[in-house]
C-alpha positions, -999 to 999 in steps of 0.1 A, spaced: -45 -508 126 -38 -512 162 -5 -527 155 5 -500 133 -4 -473 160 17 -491 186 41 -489 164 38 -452 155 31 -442 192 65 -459 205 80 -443 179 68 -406 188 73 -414 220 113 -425 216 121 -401 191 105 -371 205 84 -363 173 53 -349 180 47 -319 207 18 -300 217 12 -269 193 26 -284 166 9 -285 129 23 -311 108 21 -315 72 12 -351 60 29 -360 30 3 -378 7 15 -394 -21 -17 -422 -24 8 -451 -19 -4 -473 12 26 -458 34 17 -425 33 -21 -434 36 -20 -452 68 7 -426 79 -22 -399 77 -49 -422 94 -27 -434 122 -17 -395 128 -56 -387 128 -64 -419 148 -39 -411 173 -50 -371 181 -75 -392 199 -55 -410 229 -20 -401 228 -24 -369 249 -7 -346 224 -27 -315 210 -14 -312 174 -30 -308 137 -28 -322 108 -26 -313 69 -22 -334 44 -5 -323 11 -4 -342 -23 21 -329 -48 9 -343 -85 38 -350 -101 19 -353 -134 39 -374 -154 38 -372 -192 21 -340 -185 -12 -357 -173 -29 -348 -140 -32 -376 -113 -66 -386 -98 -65 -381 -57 -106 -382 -54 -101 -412 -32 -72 -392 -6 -94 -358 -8 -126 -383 3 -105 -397 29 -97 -361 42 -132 -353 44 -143 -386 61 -114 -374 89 -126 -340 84 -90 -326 79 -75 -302 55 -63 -314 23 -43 -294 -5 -34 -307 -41 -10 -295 -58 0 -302 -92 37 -293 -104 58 -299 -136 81 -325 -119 76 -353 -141 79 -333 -171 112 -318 -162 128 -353 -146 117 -376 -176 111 -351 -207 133 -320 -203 162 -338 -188 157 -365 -198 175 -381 -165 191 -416 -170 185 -421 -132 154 -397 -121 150 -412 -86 174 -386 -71 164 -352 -88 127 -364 -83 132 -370 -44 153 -334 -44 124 -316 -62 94 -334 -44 112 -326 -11 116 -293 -20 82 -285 -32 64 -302 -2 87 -282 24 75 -251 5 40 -262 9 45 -269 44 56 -231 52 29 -220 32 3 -237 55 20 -224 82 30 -261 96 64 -263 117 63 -298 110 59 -323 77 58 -360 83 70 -388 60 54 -422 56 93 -444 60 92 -473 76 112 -502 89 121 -517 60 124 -487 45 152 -474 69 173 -512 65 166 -507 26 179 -471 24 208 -483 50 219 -512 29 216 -493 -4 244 -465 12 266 -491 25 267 -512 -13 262 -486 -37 277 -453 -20 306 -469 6 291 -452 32 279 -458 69 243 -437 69 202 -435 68 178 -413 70 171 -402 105 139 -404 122 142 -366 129 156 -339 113 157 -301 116 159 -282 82 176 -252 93 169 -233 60 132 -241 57 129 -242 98 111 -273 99 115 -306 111 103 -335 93 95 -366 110 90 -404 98 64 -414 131 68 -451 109 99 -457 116 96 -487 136 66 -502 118 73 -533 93 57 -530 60 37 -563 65 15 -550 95 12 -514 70 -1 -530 42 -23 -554 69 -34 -517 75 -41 -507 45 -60 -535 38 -82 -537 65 -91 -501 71 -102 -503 33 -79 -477 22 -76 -472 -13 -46 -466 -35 -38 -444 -58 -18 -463 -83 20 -448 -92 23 -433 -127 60 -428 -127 77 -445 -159 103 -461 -138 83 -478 -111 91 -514 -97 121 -508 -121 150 -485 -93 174 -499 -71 153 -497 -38 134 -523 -57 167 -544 -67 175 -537 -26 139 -549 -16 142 -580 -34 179 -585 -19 169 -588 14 137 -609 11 160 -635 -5 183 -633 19 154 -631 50 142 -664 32 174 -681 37 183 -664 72 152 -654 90 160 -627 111 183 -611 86 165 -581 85 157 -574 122 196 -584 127 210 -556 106 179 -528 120 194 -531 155 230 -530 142 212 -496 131 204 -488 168 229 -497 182 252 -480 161 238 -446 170 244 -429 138 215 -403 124 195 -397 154 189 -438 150 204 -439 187 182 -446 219 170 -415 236 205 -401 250 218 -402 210 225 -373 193 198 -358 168 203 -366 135 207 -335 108 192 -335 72 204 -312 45 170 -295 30 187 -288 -6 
């Protein structure tokens, strides 16, 4: 885990994520990002000389109209001793049976986002943090650039001016190797993915892109994340870049 928190501290600390006061909503999804996202947030109240608190919230999509099991992430919680809200919604029933969406991925995202944000304001948090991660933020940079034609990624920071928020990915700069290393060793256990459509999207299609290509060309991955940097765009910049904005529809 100390990798991971090294990676999540420099983070903070170049970004500008985390100041005292704040409370930040973890979102908890029971996937091994957003896991170790919550641990190294709790781990790190300890020794990084900020005074905030953390929530975390799990929004059940309950797909095919059947409730999720979270035991193991409300256990977690109470091993921490933090707060932990469940909430179950009608997402998956309105993506997959009432749409009947030919790609869900986007209206699933939009309605999650929106229902966690509302969460967050309910709890009174000024903050919600997201488990993304390096490979994440090449994935999500490479899928813009060959799918949509366009120059973009998610930023690292991002105030939702409607919702006055600002959400927060404190992974940013951690690979997913040493986060499922993480995972692994601090025994943290999974709650498994019912959505009809995992493994199957084109983040996946993306994943297994660039791991062929990283075969072939080590370093193709690290090569295109500081073309990222460099390039400034979405608050991606080094500390005297402009913030990067988020739309909260």
């Amino acid at each position: 885990m100390q990798k991971t928190l090294g990676y999540m501290r420099k983070a903070i600390t170049e970004f500008d994520l985390i100041q005292d006061g704040d409370r930040i909503a973890v979102g908890v999804s029971g996937g091994k990002d957003s896991l170790v996202l919550l641990r190294g947030l709790c781990l790190l109240r300890r020794f990084i000389g900020i005074d905030y608190e953390v929530v975390a919230v799990t929004l059940d999509p309950c797909f095919e109209g059947v409730e999720g099991d979270y035991s193991a992430v409300a256990r977690l919680c109470e091993e921490m001793g933090i707060e932990y809200v469940l909430k179950r919604t009608q997402i998956g029933q309105i993506v997959f049976d009432v749409r009947k969406e030919e790609h869900p991925c986007s209206l699933c995202a939009r309605m999650r986002r929106g229902a966690l944000h509302d969460a967050a304001k309910e709890l009174g948090c000024n903050k919600v943090a997201l488990g993304h991660h390096y490979n994440d933020a090449v994935e999500t940079f490479m899928m813009n650039l060959f799918i949509e034609g366009r120059i973009g990624c998610f930023a690292p920071k991002s105030y939702l001016s409607r919702k006055d928020l600002t959400l927060i990915r404190p992974m940013v700069l951690a690979p997913e190797n040493e986060i499922r290393r993480a995972a692994n060793r601090n025994g943290l256990s999974v709650v498994k993915s019912k959505c009809p459509v995992d493994g199957h999207t084109k983040r996946e299609e993306m994943k297994e892109y660039l791991a062929n290509m990283e075969k072939g060309d080590k370093g193709f991955t690290d090569r295109i994340f500081g073309a990222l940097r460099r390039s400034g765009i979405d608050g991606w910049g080094y500390k005297d870049s402009k913030k990067g904005e988020e739309s909260d529809e």
